[in-house]
C-alpha positions as CSV (number, residue, x, y, z in Angstrom):
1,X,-111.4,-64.7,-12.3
2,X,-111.7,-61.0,-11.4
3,X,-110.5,-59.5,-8.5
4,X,-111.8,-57.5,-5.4
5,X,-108.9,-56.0,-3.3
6,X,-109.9,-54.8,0.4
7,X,-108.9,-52.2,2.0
8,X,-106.2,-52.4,4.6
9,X,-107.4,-54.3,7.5
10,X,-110.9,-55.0,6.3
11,X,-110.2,-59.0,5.8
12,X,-110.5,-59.0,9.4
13,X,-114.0,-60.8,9.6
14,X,-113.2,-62.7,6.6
15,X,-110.3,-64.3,8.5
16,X,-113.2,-65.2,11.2
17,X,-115.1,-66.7,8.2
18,X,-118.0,-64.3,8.0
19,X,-119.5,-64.8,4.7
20,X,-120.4,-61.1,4.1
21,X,-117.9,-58.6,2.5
22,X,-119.5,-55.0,2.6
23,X,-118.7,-52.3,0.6
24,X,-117.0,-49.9,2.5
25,X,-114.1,-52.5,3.1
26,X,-113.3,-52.4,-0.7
27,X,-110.4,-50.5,-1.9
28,X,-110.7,-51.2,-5.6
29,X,-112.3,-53.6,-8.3
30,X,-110.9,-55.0,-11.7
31,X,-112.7,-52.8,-14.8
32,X,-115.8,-55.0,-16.2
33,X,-116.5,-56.7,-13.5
34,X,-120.6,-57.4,-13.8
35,X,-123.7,-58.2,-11.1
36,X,-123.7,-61.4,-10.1
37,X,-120.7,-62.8,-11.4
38,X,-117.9,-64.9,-9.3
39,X,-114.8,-62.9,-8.1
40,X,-111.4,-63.3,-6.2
41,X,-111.3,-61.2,-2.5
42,X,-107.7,-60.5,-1.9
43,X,-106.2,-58.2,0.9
44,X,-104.7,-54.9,0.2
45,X,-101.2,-56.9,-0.2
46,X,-102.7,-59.1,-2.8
47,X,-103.3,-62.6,-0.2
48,X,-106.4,-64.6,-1.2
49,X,-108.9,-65.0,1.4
50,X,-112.1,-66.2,0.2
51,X,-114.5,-66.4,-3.4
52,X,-117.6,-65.1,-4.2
53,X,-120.9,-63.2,-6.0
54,X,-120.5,-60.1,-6.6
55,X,-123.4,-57.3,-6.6
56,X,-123.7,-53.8,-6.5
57,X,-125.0,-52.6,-2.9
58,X,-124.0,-52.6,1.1
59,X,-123.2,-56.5,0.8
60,X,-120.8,-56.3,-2.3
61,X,-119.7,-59.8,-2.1
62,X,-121.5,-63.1,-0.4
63,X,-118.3,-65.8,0.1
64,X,-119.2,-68.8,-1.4
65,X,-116.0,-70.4,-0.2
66,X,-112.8,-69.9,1.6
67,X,-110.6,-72.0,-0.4
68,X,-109.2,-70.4,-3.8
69,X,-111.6,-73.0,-6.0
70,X,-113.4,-72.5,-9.3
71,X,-117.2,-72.6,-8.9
72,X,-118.6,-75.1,-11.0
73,X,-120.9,-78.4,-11.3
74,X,-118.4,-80.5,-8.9
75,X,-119.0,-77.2,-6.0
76,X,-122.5,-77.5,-6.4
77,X,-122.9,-81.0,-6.1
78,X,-120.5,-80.9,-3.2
79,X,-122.3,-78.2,-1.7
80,X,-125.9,-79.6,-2.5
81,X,-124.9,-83.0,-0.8
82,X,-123.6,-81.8,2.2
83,X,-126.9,-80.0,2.7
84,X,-128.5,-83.3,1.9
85,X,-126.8,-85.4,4.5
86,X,-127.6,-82.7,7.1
87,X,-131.0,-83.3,6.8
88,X,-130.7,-86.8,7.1
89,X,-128.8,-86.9,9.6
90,X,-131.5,-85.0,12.2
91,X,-134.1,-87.4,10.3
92,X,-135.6,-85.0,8.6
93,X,-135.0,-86.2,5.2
94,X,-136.4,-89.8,3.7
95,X,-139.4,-89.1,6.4
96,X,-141.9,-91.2,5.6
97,X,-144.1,-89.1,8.0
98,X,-143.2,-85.6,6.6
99,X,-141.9,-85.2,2.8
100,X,-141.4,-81.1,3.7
101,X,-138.4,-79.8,4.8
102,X,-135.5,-76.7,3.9
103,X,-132.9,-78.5,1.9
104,X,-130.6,-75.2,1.8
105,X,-130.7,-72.7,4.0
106,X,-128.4,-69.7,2.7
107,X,-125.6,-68.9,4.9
108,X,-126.4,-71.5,7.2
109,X,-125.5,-74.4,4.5
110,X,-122.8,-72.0,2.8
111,X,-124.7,-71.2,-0.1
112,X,-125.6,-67.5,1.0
113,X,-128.4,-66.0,-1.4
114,X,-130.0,-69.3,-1.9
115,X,-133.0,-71.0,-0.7
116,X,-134.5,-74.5,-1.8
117,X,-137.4,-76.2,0.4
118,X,-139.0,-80.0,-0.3
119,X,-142.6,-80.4,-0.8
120,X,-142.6,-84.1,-1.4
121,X,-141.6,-84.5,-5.2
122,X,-141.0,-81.1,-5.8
123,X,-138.6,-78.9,-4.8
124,X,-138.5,-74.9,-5.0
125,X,-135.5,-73.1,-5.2
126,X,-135.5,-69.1,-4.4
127,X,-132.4,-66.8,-5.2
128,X,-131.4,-64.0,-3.0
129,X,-128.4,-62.7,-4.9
130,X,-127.9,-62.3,-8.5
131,X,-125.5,-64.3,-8.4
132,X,-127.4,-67.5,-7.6
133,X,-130.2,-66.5,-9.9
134,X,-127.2,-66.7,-12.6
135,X,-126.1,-69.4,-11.5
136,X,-129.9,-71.3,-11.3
137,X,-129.3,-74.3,-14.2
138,X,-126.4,-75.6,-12.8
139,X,-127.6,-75.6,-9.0
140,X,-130.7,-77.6,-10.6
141,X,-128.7,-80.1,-12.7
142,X,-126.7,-80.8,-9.4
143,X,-129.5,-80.4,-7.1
144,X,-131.6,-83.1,-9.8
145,X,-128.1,-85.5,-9.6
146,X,-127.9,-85.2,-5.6
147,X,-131.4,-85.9,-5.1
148,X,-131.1,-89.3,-6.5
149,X,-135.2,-89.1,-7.6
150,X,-136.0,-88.2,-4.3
151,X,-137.3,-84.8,-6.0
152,X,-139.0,-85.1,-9.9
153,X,-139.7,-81.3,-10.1
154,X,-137.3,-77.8,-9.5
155,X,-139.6,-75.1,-9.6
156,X,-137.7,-71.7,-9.5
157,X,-139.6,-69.0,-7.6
158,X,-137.4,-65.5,-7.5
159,X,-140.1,-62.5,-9.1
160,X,-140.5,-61.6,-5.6
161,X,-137.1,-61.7,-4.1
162,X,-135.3,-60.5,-7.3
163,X,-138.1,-57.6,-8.1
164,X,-135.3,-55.6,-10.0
165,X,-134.6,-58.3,-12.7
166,X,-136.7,-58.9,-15.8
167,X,-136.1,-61.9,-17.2
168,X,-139.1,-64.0,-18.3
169,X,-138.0,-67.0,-16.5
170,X,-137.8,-65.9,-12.9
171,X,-141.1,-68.4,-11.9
172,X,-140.7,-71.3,-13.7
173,X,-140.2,-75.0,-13.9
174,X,-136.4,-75.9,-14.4
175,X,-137.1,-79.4,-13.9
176,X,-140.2,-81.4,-14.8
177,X,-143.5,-79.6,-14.2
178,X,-146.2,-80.4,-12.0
179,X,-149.7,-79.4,-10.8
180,X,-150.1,-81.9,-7.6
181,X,-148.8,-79.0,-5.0
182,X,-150.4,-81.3,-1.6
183,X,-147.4,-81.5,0.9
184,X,-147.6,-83.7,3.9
185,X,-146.2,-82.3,7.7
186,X,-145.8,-84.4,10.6
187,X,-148.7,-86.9,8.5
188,X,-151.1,-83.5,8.2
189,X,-151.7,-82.4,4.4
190,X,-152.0,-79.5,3.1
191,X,-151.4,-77.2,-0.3
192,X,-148.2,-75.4,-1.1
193,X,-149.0,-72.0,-3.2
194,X,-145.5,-72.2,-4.5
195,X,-146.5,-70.2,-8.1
196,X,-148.5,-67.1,-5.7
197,X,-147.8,-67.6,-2.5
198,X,-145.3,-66.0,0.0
199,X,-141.9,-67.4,0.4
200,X,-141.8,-70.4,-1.0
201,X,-145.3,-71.4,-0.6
202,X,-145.4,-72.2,3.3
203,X,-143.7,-71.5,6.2
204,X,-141.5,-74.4,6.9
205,X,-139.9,-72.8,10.1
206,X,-142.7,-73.1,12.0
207,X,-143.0,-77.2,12.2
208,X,-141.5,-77.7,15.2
209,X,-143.9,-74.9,16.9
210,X,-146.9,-76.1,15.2
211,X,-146.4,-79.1,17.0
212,X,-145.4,-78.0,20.3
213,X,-148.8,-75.6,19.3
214,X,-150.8,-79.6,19.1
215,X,-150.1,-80.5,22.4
216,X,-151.3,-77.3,24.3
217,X,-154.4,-77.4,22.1
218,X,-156.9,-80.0,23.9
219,X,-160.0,-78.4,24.9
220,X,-158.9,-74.9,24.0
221,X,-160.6,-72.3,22.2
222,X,-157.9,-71.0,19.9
223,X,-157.1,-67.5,17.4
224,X,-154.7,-67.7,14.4
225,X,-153.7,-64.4,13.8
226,X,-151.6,-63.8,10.4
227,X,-153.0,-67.2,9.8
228,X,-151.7,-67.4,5.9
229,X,-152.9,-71.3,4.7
230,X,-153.2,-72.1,8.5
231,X,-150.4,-74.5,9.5
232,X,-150.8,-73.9,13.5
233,X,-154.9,-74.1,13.1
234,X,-155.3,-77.5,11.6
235,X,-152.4,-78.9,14.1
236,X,-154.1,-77.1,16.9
237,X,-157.5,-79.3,15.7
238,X,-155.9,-82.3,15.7
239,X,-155.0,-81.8,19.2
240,X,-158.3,-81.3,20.2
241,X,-159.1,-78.0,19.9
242,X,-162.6,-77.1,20.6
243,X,-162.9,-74.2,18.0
244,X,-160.5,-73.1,16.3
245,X,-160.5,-69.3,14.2
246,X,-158.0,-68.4,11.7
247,X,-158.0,-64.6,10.6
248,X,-155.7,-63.0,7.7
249,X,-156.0,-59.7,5.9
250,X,-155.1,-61.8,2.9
251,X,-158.8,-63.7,0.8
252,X,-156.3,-65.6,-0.8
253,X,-154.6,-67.2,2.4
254,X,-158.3,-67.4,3.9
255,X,-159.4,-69.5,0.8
256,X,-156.0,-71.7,1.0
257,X,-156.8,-72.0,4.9
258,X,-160.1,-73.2,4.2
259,X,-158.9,-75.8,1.6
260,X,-156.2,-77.3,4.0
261,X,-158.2,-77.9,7.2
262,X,-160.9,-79.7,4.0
263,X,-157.9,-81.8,3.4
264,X,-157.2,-83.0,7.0
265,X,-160.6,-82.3,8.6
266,X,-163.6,-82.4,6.5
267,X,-166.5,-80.8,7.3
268,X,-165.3,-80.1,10.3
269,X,-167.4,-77.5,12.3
270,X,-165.3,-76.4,14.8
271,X,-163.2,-74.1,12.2
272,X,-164.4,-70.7,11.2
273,X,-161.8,-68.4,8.8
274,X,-162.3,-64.6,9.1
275,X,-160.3,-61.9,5.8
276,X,-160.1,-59.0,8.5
277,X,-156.8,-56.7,9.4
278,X,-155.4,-58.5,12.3
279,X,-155.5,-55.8,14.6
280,X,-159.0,-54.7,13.9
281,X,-160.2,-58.1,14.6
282,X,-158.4,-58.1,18.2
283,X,-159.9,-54.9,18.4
284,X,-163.9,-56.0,18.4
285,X,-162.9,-59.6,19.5
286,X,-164.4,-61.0,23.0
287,X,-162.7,-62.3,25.9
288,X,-163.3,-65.5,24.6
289,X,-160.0,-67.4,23.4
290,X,-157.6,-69.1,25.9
291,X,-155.0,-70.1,23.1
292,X,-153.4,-67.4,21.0
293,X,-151.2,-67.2,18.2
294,X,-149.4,-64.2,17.1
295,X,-147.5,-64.9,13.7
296,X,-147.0,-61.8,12.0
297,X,-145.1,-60.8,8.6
298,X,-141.9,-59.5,9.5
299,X,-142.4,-55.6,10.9
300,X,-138.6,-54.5,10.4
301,X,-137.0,-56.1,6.9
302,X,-133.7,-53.4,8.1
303,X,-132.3,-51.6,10.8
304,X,-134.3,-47.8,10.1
305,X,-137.7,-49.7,10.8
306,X,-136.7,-51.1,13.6
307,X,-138.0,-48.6,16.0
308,X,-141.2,-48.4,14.4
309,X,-141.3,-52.4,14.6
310,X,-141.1,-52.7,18.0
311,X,-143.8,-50.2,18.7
312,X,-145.6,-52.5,16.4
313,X,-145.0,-55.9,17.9
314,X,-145.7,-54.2,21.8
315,X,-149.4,-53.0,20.3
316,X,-149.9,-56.0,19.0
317,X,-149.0,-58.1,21.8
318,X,-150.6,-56.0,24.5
319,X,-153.9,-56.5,22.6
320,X,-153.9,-59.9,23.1
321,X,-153.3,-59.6,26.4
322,X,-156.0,-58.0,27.2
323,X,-158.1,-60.0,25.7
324,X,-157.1,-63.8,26.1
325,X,-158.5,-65.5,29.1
326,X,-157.6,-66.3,32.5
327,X,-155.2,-68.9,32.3
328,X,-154.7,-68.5,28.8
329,X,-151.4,-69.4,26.6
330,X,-150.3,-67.4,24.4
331,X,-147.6,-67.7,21.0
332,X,-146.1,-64.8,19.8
333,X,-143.2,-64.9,16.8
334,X,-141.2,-62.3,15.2
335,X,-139.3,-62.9,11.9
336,X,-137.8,-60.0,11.7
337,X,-134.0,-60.3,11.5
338,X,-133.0,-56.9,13.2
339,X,-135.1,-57.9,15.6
340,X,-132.9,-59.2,18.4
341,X,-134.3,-61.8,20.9
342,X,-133.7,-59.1,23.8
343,X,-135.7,-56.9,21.8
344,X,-138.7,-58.7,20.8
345,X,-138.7,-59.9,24.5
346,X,-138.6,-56.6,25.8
347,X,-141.3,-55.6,23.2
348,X,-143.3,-58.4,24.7
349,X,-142.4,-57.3,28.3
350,X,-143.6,-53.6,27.8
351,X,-147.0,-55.2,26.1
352,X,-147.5,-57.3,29.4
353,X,-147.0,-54.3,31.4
354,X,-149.4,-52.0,29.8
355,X,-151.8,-54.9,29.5
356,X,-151.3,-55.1,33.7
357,X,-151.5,-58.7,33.2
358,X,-148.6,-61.6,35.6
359,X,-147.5,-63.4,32.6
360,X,-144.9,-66.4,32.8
361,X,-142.5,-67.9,29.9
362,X,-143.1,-71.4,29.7
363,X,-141.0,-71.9,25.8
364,X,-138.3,-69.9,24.1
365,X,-138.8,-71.3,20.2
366,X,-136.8,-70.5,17.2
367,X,-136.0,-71.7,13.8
368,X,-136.0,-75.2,13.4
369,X,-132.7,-77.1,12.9
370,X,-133.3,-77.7,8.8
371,X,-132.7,-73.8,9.0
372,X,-129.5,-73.9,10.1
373,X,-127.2,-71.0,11.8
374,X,-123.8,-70.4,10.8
375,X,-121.3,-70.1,13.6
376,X,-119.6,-67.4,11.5
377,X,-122.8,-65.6,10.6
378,X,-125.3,-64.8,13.6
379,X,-127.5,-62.7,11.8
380,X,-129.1,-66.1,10.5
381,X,-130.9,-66.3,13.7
382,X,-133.8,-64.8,12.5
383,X,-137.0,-66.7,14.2
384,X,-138.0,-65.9,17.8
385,X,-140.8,-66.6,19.4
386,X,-142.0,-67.2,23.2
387,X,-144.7,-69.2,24.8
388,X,-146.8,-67.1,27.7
389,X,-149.0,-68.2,30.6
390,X,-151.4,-65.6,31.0
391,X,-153.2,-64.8,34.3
């Protein structure tokens, strides 16, 4: 295995377990040494401290492990498994009630680079790193072994994540093949775009909102915004929502939107779907909605647009301010991972200001607890979102 020798005093936040080794903390790598493959990290005195991918960039290595291990099928499995009794042990996993769920979670289940969510017998697997696209048939024989025929089906979904590869196989069926892509959620169905469709095919973060969304829904008139296949509109109908509109720049969300609340509530009048730029919808929209929800893409993706981000999410927000009702209740998310929580609060602060609207947190949300945080790695905290009385 070929070496990566640090710098003196750069193993530092390695010794504090922080899966990340940057570049500038690298004195020198061994000759040959190719994109994604598995390395040694040694000090500048030659002491192991940890193994990893390699890959050219400002995060030159991602730590797989601490301990000085060869990374093959019996790492994987162990790996794989320990992410599997995780899940079950919050009761997430063997749900009879909800077959979708984040089996790995990157850094949060030690596996940085690496993403793999559940949709019933299916499961899709997304590489961050080169090194875990390399390494994609032998996470799927061990991920097909751990699963115990809990999963039939490995679809590997990276074209979007990997844009800089080329390789013909980067959406594709490892395992099995199937066309039955309906997904159940807390006992609501819908469809899981997972050949097209962003991230994996649905946002799986948002469960636990979705449902703490159902119970403020009764009686309410309620706006999607960034709707995508409309997870928080169909669970705000089945709380009793008395209309319901879901709006997305996106036909192709609209149309997947449309066919999920089909699934749970057909014919259903009370839900109308609207392919319009969010905030040109806000912009002609009555005063008519007492239950809002803001769910946009992520505005900052690194540090340089985070300025511009902020601006972004304080427009945003201060539109729906002024137009949500009396009384009204209002979500608003960021994804954005240089978005801190005192950031996207102030954001929202500055939005209720302008607006001139008193506005009261009743929720702080976040990522559910199948996407893990890593004590070591913060910067996995990448959902925030706040619940708003409005008056």
């Amino acid at each position: 295995m070929k070496q990566v020798r640090l710098r003196k005093g750069k193993e530092e936040s390695l010794k504090r377990f922080h899966p990340w080794v940057f570049s500038g903390a690298i004195a020198t790598i061994d000759e040959g040494i190719a994109e994604g493959e598995v390395v040694r990290v040694v000090t500048n005195s030659g002491d192991f401290i940890a193994v990893g991918h390699y890959q050219e960039g400002s995060i030159a290595v991602r730590v797989l492990t601490f301990s000085d291990v060869q990374i093959d099928d019996e790492f994987w499995h162990s790996r794989l498994a320990s992410a599997l009794k995780m899940r079950q042990a919050i009761g997430i996993a063997d749900n009879p009630n909800n077959n979708t769920y984040r089996l790995v979670h990157g850094e949060g289940d030690n596996l940085p680079g690496l993403i793999i969510d559940v949709y019933g017998e299916t499961a899709v697997m997304q590489a961050h790193s080169i090194g875990m696209h390399l390494c994609r048939k032998e996470i799927a024989r061990a991920l097909n072994k751990v699963m115990e025929g809990r999963v039939k089906h490995i679809y590997y979904k990276s074209e979007t994540t990997l844009p800089f590869m080329t390789a013909d196989d980067m959406n594709c069926f490892l395992v099995g093949g199937s066309d039955d892509n309906i997904a159940t959620e807390n006992g609501l169905k819908f469809r899981v775009d997972w050949l097209k469709g962003q991230k994996t095919g649905f946002f799986v973060d948002q469960r636990e909102n979705r449902s703490l969304l159902e119970k403020f829904s009764k009686g309410k008139r309620v706006l999607n915004m960034f709707c995508y296949t409309g997870g928080f509109s169909f669970y705000a109908m089945r709380g009793g929502a008395e209309l319901v509109h879901s709006v997305d720049s996106s036909a192709k969300a609209i149309e997947l939107t449309k066919q999920n609340v089909e699934l749970n509530f057909p014919g259903d009048a009370r839900h109308e779907a609207y392919c319009e730029d969010a905030f040109k919808y806000l912009e002609r929209a009555g005063s008519n909605y007492n239950l809002i929800i803001l769910d946009p893409p992520a505005f900052a993706k690194h540090r340089g647009a985070l300025h511009n981000a902020l601006k972004g999410y304080t427009r945003l927000n201060q539109k729906a301010f002024e137009k949500i009702e009396k009384g009204g209740i209002l979500f608003t998310f960021s994804c954005s991972q240089v978005v801190t929580k005192d950031h996207f609060r102030n954001a929202v602060f500055t939005a209720a200001a302008l607006a001139k609207r008193k506005v009261r947190i009743l929720h702080q949300l976040h990522q559910p607890a199948d996407h893990p945080i890593n004590i070591y790695h913060p910067e996995g905290e990448y959902l925030k979102g706040l619940v708003l009385y409005v008056e």
